[in-house]
C-alpha positions in Angstrom: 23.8 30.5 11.9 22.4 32.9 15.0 20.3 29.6 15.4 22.8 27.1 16.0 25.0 28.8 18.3 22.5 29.9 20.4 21.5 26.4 20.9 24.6 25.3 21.6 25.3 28.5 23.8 22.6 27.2 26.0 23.6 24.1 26.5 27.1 24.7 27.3 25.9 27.2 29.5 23.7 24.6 31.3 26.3 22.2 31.6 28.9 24.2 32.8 26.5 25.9 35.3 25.1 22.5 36.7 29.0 21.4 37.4 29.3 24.7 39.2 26.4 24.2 41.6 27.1 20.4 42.0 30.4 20.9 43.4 31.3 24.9 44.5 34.2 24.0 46.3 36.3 22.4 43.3 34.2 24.8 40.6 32.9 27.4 41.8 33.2 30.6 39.4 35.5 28.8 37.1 33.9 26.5 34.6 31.5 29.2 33.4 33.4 31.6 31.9 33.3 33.7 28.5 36.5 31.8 27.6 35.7 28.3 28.4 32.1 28.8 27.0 33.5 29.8 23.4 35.9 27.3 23.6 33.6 24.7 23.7 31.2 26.4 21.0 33.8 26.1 18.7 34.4 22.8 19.3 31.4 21.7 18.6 31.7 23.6 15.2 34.5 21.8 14.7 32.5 17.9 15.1 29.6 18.9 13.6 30.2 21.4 10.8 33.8 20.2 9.8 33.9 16.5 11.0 30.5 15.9 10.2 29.7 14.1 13.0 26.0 13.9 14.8 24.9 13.7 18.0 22.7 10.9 19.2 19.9 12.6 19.5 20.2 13.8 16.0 21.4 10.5 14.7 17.6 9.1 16.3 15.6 11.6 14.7 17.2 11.2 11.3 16.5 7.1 11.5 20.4 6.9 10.8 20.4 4.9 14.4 17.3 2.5 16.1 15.4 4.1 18.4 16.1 0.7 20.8 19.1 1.1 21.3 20.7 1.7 24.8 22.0 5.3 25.5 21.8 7.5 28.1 19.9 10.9 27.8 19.7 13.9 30.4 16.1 15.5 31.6 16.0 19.0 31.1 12.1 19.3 31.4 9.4 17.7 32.9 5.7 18.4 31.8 3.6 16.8 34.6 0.5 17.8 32.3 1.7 16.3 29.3 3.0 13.4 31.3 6.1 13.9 29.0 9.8 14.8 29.2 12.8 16.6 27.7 15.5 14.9 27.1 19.1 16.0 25.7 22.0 14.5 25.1 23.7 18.2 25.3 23.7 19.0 22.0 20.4 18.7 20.8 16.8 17.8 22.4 13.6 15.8 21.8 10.3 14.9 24.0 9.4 11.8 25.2 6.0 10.2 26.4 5.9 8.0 28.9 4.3 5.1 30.0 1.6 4.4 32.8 4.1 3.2 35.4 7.1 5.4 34.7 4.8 8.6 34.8 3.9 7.2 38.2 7.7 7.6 39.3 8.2 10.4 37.6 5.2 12.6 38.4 3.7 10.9 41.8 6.5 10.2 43.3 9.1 12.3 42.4 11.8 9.9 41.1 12.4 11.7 37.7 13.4 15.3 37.8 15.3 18.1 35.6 19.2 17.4 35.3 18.5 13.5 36.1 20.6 11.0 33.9 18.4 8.0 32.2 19.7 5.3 30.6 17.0 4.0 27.9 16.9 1.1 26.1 14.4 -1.0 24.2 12.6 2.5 22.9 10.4 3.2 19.9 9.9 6.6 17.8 6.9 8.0 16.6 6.4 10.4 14.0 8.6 11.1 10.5 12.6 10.8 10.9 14.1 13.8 9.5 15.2 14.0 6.2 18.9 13.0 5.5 20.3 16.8 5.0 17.7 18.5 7.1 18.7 20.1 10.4 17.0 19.1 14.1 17.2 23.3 14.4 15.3 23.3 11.3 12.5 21.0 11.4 8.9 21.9 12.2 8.7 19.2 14.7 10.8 16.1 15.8 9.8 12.9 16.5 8.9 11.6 20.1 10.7 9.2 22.0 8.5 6.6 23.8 10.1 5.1 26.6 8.1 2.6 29.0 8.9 1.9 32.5 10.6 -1.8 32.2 13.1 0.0 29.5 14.3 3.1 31.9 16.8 3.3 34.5 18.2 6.3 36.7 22.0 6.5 35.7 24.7 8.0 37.8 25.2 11.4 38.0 29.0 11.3 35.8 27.5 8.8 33.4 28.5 9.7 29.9 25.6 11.0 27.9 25.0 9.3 24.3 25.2 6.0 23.1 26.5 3.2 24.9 28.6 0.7 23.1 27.5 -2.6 20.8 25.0 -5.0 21.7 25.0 -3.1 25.3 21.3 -3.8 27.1 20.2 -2.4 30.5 19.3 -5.4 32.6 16.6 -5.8 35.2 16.0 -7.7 38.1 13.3 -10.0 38.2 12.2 -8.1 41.1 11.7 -5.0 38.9 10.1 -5.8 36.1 6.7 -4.4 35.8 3.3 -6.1 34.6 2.9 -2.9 32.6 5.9 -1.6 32.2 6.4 -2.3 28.5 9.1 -4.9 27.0 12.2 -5.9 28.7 15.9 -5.7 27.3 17.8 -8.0 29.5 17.0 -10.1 33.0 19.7 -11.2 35.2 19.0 -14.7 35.7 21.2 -17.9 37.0 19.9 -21.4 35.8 19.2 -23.1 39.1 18.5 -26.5 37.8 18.3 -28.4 34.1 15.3 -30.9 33.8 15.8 -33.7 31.1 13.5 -33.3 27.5 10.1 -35.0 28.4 7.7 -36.1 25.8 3.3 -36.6 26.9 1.8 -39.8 25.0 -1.6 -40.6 25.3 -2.9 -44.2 24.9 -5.6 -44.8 22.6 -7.1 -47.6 24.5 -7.2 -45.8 28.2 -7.0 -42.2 27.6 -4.3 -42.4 30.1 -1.6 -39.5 29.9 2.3 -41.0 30.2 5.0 -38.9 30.4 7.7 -40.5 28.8 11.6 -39.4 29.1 13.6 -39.0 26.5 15.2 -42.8 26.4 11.9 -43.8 26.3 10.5 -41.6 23.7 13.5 -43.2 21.3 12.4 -46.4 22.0 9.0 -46.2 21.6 9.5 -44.6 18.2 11.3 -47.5 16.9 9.1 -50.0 18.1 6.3 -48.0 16.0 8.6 -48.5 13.0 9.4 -51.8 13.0 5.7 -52.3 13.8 4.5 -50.1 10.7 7.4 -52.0 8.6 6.3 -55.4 9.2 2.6 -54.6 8.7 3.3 -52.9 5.2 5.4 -56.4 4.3 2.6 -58.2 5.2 0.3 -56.3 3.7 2.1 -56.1 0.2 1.6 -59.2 -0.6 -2.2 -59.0 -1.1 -2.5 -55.7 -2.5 -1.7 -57.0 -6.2 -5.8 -56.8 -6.8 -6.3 -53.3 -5.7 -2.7 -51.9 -7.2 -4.2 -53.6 -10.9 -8.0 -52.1 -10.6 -6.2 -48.5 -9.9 -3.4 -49.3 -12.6 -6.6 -50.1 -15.3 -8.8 -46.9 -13.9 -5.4 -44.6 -14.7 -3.7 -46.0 -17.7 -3.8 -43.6 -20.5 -5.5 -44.5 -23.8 -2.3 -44.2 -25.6 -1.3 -47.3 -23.9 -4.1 -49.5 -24.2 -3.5 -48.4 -28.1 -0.3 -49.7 -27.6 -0.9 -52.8 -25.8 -3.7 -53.9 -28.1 -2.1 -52.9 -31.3 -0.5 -56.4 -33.3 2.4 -54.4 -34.2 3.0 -52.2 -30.8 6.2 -50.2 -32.6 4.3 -49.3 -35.1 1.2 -48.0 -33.2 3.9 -46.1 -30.9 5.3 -44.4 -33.9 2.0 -42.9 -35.1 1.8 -41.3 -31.6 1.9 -37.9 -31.0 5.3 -36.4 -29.2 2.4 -35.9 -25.8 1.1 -39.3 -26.1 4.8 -40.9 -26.0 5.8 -39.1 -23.1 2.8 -40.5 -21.6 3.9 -44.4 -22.7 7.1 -43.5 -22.1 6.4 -42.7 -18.0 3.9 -45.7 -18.0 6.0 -47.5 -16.2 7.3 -45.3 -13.7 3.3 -44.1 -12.8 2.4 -47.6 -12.1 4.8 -47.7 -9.5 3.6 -44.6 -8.2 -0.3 -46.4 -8.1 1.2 -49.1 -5.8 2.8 -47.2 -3.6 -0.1 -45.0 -3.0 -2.2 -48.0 -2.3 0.0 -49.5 0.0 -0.2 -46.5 1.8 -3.5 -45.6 1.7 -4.3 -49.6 3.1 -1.6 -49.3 5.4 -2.7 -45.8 6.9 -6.7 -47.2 7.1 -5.3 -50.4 9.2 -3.2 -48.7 11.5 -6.2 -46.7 12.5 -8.0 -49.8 12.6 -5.7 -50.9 15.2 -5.3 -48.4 17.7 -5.3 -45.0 16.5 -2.2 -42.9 18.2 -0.3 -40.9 20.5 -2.2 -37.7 21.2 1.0 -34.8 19.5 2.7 -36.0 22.1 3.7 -39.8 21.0 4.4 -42.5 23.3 4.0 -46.3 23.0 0.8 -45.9 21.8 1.2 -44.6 18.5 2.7 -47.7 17.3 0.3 -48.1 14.5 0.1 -43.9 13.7 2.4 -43.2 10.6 2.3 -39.2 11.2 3.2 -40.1 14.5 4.7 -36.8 16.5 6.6 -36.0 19.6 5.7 -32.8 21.5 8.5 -32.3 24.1 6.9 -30.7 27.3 7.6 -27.1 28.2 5.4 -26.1 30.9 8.0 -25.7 33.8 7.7 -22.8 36.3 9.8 -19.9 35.9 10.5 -19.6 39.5 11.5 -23.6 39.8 14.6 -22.2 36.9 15.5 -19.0 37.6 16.8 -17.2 40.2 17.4 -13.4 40.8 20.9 -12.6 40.7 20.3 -8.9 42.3 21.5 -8.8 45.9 18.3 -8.2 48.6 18.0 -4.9 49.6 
């Protein structure tokens, strides 16, 4: 249509211009010409219409690529009203908004201007994608671009505009990453040092904090299972009174029917299918009674007798059955990391 190779008249036009006034010497007067300019055209006819390939801008707007990943974009505008931009990847265009801190590079001092190079990464879109078969040159309006300061980096001026390949992230210094600048991609970093797993116990006597490595963390978990063990063999022995009372509060009446009954076959018999499922399992729910018992004693003594480690274990959780380790985290950034970017 008139439409589309206008659009693409201009932006040919623009590019081959630009390379004329960048370098006259090697260009000037020979890169914009009818010739060149329709050869190019047609080209593009040839990707878009024939090949059916899309450009990344139109691939973002459609959805049919994330919005976070890396690519680099070109600024053809810059609204310091809006506090937005214009960004192309020479084929089609979109707007951007912009964060806080990159609007104060852009607009205060000066950093972003028209025919710039930006690679973005970590961006989000607002606003409808376009429908699968509709055209950018066709829709009412096209979604924005938001790009925030920590995600945006000036690219050089010959840097390929588009998409840059898989899993490719623009990484920042530590020095440049911005309170408000948004999320960040990817940090440079080199581990400096690499402390051993610690684990915080408190005792319940004392209060007293111990920070406990991991060798000792091992050691004073087993010793809290062998205590817990030996206190639950003790304490089995003299749980047969408790195990019978809550063994007689939950047996079934189909069971005392069976129990009492002078001819227990025959009583079982004239049970319903329900009711001898229930004699049936008798045996196996007893079991379950004792256990529960022995836990429920052991669980009251070892609170009894010293309570335990505060999430973080430790020695003193001997007699604490839901006894948990919290490893420590809280180390400095700036005591592991160190900036790989060289001092300016």
């Amino acid at each position: 249509t008139a439409g589309w190779v206008a659009n693409h008249f201009k932006w040919v036009c623009w590019k081959l211009a630009a390379t004329e006034r960048g370098f006259p010497a090697e260009y000037g007067g020979r890169l914009l010409t009818w010739r060149r300019v329709r050869e190019q055209v047609r080209g593009r006819y040839e990707r878009e219409v024939v090949r059916k390939q899309r450009s990344p801008v139109w691939s973002l707007a459609a959805g049919d690529a994330p919005a976070d990943r890396a690519l680099v974009l070109c600024v053809h505008r810059v609204d310091l009203n809006a506090k937005k931009l214009g960004l192309t990847d020479g084929w089609y265009s979109l707007e951007a908004t912009l964060d806080a801190a990159l609007a104060h590079f852009a607009l205060r001092e000066g950093k972003i201007k028209v025919g710039a190079k930006l690679g973005i990464g970590g961006a989000k879109l607002t606003g409808q994608p376009l429908k699968h078969a509709l055209h950018p040159l066709r829709a009412k309006q096209l979604p924005t671009l938001q790009i925030h300061a920590n995600g945006v980096r000036r690219a050089s001026w010959d840097a390929r505009l588009g998409f840059l390949a898989h899993r490719t992230v623009l990484r920042a210094s530590l020095r440049g990453i911005l309170g408000l600048g948004g999320p960040v991609t990817s940090v440079d970093v080199a581990v400096l040092r690499s402390y051993p797993l610690l684990f915080r116990a408190v005792d319940p006597e004392s209060g007293q904090v111990r920070i406990l490595t991991e060798r000792e963390e091992q050691a004073a978990a087993e010793a809290h299972a062998k205590r817990c063990q030996d206190l639950a063999e003790r304490m089995a022995s003299s749980m047969a009174a408790e195990t019978s009372r809550r063994a007689e509060a939950a047996r079934p009446d189909s069971v005392l029917h069976v129990e009492r009954s002078d001819d227990p076959a025959r009583a079982y018999q004239e049970l319903s299918q329900g009711s001898r499922l229930e004699v049936d399992g008798w045996g196996q729910r007893k079991q379950e009674l004792a256990s529960e018992a022995l836990m429920d004693r052991l669980t009251a003594s070892c609170k009894e007798k010293g309570g335990g480690a505060e999430k973080g274990g430790g020695p003193g959780g001997a007699y604490n059955l839901t006894r948990k380790s919290r490893p420590l985290k809280a180390y400095l950034l700036q005591d592991l990391l160190q900036d790989l970017e060289k001092p300016s």
